[in-house]
MOPAC internal coordinates of N, CA, C and O (Angstrom, degrees):
PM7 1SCF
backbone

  N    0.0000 0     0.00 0     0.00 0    0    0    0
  C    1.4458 1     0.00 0     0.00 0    1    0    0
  C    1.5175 1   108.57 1     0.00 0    2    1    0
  O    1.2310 1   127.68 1   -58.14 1    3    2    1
  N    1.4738 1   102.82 1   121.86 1    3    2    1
  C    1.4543 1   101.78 1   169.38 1    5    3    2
  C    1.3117 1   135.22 1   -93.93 1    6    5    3
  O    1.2310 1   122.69 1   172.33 1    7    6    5
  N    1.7219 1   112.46 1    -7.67 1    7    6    5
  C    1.6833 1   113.77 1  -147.66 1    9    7    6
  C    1.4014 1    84.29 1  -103.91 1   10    9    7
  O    1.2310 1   122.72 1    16.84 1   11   10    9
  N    1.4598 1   112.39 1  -163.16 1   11   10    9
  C    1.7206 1   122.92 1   178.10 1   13   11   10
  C    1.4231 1    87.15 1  -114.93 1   14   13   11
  O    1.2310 1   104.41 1   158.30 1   15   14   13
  N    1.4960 1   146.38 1   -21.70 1   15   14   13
  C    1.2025 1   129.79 1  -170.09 1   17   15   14
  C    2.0118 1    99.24 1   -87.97 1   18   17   15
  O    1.2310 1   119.33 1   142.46 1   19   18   17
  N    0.9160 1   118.89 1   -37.54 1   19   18   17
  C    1.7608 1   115.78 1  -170.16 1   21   19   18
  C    1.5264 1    96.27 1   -67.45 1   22   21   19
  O    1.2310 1   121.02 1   153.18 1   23   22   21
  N    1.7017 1   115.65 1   -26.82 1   23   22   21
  C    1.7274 1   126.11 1   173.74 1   25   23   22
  C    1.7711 1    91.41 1   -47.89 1   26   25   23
  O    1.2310 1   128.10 1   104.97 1   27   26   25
  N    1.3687 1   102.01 1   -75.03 1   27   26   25
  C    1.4941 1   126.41 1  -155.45 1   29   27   26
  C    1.4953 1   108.97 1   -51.20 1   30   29   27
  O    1.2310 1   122.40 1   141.09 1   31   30   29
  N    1.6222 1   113.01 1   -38.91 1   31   30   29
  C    1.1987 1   105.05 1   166.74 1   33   31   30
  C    1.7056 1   133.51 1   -92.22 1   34   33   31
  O    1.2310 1   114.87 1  -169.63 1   35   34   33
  N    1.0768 1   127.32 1    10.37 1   35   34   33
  C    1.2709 1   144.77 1   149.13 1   37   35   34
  C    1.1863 1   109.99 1   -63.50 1   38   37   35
  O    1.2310 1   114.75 1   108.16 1   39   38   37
  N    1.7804 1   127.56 1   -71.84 1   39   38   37
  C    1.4203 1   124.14 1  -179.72 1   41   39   38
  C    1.0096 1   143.35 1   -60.68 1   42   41   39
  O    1.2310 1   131.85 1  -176.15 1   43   42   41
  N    1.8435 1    94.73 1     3.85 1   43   42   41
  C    1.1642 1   102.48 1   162.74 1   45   43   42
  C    1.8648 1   129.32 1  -122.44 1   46   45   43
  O    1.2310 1   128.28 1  -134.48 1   47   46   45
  N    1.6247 1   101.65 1    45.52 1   47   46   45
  C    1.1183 1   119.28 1  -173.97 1   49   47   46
  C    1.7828 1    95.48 1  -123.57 1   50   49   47
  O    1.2310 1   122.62 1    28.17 1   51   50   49
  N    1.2312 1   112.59 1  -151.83 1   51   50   49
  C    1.3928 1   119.97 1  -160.08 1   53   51   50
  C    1.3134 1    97.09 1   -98.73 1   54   53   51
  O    1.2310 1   118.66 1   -37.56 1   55   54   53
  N    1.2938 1   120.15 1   142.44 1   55   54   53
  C    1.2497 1   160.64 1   140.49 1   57   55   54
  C    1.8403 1   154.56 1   -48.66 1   58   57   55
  O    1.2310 1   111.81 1   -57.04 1   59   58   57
  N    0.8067 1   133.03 1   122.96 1   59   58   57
  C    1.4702 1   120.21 1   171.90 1   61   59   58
  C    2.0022 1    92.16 1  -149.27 1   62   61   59
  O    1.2310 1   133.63 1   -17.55 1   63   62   61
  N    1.6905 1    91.26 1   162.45 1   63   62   61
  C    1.3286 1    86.87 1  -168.98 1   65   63   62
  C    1.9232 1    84.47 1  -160.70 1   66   65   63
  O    1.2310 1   131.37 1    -6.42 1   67   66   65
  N    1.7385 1    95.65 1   173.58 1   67   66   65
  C    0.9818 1   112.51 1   176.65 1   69   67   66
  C    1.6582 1   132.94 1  -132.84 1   70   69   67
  O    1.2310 1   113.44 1    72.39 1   71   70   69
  N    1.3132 1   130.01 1  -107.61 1   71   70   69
  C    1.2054 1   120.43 1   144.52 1   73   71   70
  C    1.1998 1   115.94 1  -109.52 1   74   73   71
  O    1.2310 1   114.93 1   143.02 1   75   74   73
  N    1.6670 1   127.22 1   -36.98 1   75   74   73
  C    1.2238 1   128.99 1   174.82 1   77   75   74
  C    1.3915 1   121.11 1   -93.69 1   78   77   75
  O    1.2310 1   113.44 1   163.54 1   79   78   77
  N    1.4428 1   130.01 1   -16.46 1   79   78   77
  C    1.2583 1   137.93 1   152.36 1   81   79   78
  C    1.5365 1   143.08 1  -136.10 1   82   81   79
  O    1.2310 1   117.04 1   -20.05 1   83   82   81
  N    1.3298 1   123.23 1   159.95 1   83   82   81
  C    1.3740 1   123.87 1   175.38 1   85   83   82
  C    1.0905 1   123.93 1  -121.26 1   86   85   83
  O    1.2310 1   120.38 1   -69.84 1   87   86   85
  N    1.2846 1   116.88 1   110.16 1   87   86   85
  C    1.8909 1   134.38 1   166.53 1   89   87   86
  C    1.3159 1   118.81 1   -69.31 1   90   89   87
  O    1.2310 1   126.39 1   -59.92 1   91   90   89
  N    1.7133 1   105.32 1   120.08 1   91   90   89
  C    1.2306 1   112.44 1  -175.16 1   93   91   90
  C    1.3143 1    91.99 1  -121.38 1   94   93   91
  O    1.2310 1   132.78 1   -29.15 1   95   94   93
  N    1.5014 1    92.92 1   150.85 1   95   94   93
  C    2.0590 1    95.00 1  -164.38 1   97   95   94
  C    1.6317 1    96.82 1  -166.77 1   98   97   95
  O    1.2310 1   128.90 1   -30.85 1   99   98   97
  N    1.4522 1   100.45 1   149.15 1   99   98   97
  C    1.4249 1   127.82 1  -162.39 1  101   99   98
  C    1.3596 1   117.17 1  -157.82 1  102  101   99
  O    1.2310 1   114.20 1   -27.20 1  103  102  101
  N    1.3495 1   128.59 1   152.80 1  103  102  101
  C    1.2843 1   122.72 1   172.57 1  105  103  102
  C    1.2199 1   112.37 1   -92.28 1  106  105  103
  O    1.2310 1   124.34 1   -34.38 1  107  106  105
  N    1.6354 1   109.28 1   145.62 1  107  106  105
  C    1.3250 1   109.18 1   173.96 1  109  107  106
  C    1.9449 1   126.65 1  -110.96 1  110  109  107
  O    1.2310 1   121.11 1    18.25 1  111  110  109
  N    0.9750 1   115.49 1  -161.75 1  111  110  109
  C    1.6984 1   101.10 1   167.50 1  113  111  110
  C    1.0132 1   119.98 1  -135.67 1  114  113  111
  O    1.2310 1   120.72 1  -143.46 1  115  114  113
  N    1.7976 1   116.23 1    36.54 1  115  114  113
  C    1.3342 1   130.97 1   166.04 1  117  115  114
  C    1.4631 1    96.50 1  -113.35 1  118  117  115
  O    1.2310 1   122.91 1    -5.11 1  119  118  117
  N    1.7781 1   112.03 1   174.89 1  119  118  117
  C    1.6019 1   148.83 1  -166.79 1  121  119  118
  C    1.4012 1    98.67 1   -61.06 1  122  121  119
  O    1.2310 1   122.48 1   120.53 1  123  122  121
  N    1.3920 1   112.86 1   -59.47 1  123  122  121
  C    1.2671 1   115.71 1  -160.11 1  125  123  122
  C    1.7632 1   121.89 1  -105.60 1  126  125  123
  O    1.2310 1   115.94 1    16.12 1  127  126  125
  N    1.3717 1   125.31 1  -163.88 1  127  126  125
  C    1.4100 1   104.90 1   165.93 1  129  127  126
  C    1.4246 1   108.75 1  -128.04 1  130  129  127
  O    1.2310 1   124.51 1   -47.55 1  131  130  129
  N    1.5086 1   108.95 1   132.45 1  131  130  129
  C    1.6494 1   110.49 1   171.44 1  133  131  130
  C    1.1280 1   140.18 1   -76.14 1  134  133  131
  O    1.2310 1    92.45 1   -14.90 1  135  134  133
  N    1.2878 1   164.49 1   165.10 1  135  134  133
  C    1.6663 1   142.01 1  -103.17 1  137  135  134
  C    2.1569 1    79.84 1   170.43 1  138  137  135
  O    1.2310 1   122.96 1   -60.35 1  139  138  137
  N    1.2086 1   111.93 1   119.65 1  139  138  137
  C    0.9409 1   116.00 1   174.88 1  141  139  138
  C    1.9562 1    88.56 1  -140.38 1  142  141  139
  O    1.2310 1   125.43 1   -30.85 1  143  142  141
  N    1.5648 1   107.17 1   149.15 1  143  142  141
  C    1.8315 1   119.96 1   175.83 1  145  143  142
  C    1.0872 1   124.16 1  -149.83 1  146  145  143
  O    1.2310 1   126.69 1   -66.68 1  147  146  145
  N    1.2658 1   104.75 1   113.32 1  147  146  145
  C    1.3958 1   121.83 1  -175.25 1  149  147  146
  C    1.5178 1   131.84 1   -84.00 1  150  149  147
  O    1.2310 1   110.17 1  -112.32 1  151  150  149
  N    1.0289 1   136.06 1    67.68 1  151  150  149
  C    1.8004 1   136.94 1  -158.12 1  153  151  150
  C    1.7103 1   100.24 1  -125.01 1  154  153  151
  O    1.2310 1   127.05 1   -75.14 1  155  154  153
  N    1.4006 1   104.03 1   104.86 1  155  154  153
  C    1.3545 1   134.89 1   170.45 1  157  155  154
  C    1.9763 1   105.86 1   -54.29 1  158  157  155
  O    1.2310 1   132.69 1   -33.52 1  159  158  157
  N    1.0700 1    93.08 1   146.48 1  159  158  157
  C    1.6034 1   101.05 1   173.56 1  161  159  158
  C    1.5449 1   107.31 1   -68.60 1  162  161  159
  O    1.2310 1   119.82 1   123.34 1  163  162  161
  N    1.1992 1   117.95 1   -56.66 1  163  162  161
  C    1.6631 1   144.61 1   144.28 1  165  163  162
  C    1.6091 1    89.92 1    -8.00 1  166  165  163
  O    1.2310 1   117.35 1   116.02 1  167  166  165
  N    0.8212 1   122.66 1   -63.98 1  167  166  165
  C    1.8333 1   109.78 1  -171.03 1  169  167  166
  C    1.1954 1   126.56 1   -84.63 1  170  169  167
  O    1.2310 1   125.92 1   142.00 1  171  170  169
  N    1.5052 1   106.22 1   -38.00 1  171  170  169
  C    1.3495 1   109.39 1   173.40 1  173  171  170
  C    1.9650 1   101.98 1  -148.29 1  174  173  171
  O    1.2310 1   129.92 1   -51.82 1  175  174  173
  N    1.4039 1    98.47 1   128.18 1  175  174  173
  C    1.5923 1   106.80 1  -152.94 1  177  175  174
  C    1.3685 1   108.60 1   -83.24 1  178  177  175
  O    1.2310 1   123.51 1   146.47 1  179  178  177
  N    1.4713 1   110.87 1   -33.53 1  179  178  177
  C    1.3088 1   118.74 1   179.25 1  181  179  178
  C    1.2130 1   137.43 1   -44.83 1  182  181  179
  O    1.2310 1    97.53 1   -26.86 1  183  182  181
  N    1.2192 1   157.62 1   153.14 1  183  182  181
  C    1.6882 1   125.16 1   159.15 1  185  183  182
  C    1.1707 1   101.93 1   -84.89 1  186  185  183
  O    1.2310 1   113.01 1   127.79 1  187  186  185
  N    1.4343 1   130.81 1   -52.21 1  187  186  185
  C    1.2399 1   126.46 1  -178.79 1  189  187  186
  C    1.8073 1   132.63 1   -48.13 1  190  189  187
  O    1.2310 1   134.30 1   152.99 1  191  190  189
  N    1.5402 1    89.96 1   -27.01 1  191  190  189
  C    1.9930 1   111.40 1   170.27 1  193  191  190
  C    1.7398 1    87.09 1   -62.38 1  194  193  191
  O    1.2310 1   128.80 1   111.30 1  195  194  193
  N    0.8738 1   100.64 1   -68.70 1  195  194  193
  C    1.7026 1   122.64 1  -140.69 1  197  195  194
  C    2.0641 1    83.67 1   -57.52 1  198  197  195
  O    1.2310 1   121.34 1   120.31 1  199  198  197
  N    1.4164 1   115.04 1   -59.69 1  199  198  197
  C    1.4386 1   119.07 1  -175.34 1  201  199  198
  C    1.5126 1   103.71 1   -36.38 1  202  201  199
  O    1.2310 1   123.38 1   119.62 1  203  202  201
  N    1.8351 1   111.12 1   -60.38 1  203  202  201
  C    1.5009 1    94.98 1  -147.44 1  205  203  202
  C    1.9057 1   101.51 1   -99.35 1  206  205  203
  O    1.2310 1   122.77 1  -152.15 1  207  206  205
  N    1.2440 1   112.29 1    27.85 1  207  206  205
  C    1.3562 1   133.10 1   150.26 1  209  207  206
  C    1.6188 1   105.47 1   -77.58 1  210  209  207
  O    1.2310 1   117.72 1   108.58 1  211  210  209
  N    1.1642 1   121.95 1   -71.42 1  211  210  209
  C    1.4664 1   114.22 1   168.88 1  213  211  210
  C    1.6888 1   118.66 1   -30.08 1  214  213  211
  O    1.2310 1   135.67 1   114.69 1  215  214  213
  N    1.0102 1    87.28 1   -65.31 1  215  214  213
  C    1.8198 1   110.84 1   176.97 1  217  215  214
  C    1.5804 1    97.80 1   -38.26 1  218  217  215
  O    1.2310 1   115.64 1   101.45 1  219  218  217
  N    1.0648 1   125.87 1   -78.55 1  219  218  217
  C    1.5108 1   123.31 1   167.17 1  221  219  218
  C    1.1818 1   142.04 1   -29.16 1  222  221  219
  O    1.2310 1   124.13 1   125.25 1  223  222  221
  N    1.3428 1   109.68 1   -54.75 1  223  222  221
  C    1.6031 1   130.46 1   162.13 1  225  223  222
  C    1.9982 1   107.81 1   -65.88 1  226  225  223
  O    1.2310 1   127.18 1   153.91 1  227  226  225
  N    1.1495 1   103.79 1   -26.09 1  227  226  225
  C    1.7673 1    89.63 1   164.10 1  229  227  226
  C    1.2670 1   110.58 1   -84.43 1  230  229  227
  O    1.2310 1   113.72 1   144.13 1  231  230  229
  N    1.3271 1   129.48 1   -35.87 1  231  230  229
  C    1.3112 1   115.07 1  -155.57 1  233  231  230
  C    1.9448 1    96.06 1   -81.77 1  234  233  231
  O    1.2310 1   124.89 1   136.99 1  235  234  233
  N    1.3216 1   108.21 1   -43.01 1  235  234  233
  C    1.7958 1    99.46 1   171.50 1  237  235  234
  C    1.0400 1   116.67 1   -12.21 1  238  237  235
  O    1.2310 1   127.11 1   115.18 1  239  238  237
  N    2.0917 1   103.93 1   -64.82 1  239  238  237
  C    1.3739 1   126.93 1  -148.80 1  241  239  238
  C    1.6075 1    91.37 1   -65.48 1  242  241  239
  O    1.2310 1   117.15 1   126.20 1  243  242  241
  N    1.9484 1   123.03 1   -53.80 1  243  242  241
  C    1.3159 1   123.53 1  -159.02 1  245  243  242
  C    1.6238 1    96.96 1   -38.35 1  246  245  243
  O    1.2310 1   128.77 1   122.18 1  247  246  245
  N    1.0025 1   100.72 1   -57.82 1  247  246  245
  C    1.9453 1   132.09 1  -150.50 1  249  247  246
  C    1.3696 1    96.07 1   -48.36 1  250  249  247
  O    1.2310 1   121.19 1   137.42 1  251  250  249
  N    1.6743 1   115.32 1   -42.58 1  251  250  249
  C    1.4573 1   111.09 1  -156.99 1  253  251  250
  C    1.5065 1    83.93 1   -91.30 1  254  253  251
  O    1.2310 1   137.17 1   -24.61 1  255  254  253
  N    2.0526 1    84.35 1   155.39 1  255  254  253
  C    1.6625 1    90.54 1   157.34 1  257  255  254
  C    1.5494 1   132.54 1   -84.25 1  258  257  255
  O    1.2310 1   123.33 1  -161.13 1  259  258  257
  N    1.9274 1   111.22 1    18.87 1  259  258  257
  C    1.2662 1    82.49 1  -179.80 1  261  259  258
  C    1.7355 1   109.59 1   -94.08 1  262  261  259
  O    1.2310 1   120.29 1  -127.40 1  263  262  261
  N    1.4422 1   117.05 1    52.60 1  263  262  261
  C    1.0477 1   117.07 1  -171.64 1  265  263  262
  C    2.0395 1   106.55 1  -108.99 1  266  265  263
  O    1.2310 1   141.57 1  -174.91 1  267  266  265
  N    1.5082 1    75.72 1     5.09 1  267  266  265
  C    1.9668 1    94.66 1   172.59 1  269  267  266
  C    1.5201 1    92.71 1   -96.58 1  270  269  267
  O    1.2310 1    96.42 1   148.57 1  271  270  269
  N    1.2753 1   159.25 1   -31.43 1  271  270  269
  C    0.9923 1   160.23 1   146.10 1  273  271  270
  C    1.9615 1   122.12 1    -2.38 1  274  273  271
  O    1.2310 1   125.28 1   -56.90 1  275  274  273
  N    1.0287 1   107.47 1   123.10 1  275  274  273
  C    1.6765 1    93.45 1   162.32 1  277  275  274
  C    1.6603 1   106.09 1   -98.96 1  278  277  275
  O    1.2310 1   125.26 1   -78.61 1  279  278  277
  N    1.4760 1   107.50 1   101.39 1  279  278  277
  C    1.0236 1   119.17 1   173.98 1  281  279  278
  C    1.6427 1   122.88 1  -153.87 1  282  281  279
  O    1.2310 1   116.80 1    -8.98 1  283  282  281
  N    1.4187 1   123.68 1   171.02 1  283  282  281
  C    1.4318 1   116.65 1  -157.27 1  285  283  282
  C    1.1905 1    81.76 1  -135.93 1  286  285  283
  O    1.2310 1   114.38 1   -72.13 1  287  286  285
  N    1.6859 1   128.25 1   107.87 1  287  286  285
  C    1.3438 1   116.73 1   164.61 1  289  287  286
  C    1.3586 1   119.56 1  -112.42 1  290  289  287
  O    1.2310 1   114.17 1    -2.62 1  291  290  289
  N    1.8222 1   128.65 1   177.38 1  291  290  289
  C    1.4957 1   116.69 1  -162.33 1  293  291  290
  C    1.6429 1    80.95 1  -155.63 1  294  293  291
  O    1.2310 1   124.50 1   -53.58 1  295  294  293
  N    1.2649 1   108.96 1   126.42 1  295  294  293
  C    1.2409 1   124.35 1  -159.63 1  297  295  294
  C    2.1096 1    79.22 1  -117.26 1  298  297  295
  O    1.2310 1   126.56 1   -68.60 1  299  298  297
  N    1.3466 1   104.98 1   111.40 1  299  298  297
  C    0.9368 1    96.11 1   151.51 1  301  299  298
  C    1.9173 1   128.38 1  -136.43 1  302  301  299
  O    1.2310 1   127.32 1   -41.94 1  303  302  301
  N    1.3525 1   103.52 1   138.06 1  303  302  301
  C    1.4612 1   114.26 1  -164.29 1  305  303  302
  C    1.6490 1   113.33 1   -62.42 1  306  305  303
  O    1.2310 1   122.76 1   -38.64 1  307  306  305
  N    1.5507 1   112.32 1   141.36 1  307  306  305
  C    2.1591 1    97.94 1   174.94 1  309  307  306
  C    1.7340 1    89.66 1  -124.99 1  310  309  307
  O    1.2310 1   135.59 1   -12.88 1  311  310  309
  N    1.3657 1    87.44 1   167.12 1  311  310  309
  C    1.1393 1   108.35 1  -168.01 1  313  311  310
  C    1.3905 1   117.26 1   -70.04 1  314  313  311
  O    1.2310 1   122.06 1  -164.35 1  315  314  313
  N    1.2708 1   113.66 1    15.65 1  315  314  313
  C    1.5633 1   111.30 1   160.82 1  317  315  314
  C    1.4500 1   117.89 1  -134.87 1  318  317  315
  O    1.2310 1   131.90 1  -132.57 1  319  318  317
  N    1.4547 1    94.62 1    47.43 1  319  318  317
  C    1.6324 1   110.09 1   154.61 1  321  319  318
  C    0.9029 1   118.89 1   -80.31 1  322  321  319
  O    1.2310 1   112.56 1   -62.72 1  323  322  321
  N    2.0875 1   131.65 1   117.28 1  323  322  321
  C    1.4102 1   124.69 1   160.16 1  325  323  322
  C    1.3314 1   126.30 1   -20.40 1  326  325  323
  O    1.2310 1   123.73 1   -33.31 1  327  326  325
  N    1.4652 1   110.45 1   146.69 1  327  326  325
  C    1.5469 1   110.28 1   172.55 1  329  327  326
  C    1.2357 1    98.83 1   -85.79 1  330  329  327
  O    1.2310 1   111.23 1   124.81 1  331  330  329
  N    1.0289 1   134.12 1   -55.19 1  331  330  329
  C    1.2397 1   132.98 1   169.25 1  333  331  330
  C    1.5714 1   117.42 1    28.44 1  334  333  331
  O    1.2310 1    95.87 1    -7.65 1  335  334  333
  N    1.4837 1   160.04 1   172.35 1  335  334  333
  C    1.3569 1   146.90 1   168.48 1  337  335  334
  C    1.6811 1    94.62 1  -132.79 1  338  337  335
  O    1.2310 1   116.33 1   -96.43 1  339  338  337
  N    1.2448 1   124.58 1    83.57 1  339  338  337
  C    1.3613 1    97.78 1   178.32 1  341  339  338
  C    1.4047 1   106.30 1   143.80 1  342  341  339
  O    1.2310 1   117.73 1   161.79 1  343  342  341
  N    1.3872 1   121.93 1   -18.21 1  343  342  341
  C    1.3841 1   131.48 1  -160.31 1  345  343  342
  C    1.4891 1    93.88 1  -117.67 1  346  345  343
  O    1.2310 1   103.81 1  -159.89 1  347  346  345
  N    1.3348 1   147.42 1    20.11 1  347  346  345
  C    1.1982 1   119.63 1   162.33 1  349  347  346
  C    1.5186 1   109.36 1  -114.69 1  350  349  347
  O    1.2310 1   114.00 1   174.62 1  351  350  349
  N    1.7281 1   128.95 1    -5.38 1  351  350  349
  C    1.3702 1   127.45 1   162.61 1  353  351  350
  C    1.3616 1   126.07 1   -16.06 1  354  353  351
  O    1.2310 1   121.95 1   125.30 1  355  354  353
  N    1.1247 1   113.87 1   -54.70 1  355  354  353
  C    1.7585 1   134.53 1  -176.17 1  357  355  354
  C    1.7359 1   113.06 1   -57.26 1  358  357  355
  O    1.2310 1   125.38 1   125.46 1  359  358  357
  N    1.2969 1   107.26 1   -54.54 1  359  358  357
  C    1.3624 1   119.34 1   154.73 1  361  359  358
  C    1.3659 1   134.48 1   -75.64 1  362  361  359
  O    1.2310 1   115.46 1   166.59 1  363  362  361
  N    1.4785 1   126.23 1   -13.41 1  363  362  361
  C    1.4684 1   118.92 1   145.41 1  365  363  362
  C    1.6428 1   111.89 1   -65.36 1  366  365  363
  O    1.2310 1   120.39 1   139.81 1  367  366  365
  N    1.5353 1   116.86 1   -40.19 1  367  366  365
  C    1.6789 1    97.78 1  -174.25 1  369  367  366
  C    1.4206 1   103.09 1   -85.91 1  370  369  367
  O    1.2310 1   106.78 1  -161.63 1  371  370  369
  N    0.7072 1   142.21 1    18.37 1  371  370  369
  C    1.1825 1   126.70 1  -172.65 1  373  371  370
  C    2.0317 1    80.94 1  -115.96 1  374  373  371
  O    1.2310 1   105.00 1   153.63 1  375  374  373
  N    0.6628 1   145.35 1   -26.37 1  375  374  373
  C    1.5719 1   155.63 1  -139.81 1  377  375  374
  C    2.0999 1    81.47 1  -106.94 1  378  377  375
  O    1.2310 1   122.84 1   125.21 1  379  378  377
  N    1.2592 1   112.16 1   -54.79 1  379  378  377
  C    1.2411 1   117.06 1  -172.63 1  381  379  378
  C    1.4225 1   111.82 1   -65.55 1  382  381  379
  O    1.2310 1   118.87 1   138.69 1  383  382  381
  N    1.0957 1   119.76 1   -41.31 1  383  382  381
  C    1.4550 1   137.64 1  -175.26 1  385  383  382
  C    1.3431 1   113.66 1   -46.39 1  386  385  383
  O    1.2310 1   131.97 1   144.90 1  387  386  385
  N    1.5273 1    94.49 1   -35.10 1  387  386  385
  C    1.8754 1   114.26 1  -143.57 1  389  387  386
  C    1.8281 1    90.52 1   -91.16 1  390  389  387
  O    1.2310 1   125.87 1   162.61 1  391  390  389
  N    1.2495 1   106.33 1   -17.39 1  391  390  389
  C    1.5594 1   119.85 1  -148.39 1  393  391  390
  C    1.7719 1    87.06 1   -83.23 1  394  393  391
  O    1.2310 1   132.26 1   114.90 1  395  394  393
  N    2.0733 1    93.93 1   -65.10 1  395  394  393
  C    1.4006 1    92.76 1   168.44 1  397  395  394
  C    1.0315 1   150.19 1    -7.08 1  398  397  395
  O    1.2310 1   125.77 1   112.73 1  399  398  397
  N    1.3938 1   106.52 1   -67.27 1  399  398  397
  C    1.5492 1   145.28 1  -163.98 1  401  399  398
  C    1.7711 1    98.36 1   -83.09 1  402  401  399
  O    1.2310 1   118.72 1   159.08 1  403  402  401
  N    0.9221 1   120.04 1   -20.92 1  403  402  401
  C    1.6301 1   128.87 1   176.69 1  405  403  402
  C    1.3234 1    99.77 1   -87.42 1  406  405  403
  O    1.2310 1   118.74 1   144.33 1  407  406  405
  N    1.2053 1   120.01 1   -35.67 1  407  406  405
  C    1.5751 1   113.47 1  -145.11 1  409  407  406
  C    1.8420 1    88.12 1   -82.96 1  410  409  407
  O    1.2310 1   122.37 1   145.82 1  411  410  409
  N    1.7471 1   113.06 1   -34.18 1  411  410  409
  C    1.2418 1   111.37 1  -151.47 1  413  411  410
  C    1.5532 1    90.36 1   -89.35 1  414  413  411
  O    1.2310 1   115.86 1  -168.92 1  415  414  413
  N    1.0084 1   125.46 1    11.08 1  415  414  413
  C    1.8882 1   113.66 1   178.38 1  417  415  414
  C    1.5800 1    86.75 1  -105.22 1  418  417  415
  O    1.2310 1   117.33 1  -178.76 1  419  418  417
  N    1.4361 1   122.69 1     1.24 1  419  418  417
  C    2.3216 1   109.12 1  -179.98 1  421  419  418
  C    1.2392 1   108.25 1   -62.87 1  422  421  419
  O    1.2310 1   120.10 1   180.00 1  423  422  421

């Protein structure tokens, strides 16, 4: 997702979350599912933090299958995500999983 309105309408659909992030997710009426990420300067100041946080949070999404899904999701980061580079994988799939499993009881 590129616009601020396909943002706006995702975040404001259903949800699941964790300690370090919140999945916002919606159906869409395309093939595949879109991957929108939200990481505030406010959380992580760096560009380079903040980049290969992105970097991470796509490759989850590649990895998982709910990217066979028609869905629009919005990965957004809170402020008590590890800095760590590497340590929040476990909790995006498991975060994705959860999304799944929601999506298939719609």
């Amino acid at each position: 997702m590129l616009r601020a309105n396909g943002f706006d309408h995702v975040v404001r659909a259903q949800s699941v979350t964790d300690d370090n992030f919140k999945v916002y997710f919606t159906r869409n009426r395309e093939k595949n599912a879109r991957l929108g990420i939200i990481v505030g300067k406010k959380i992580l100041a760096g560009a380079a933090d903040r980049n290969c946080l992105k970097r991470t949070i796509r490759e989850a999404f590649r990895q998982h299958s709910i990217k066979l899904c028609n869905l629009d999701l919005v990965v957004m980061v809170k402020r008590t995500c590890p800095q760590r580079r590497g340590s929040q994988d476990d909790n995006l799939k498991m975060l994705l999983s959860r999304v799944e499993r929601r999506c298939a009881e719609l």
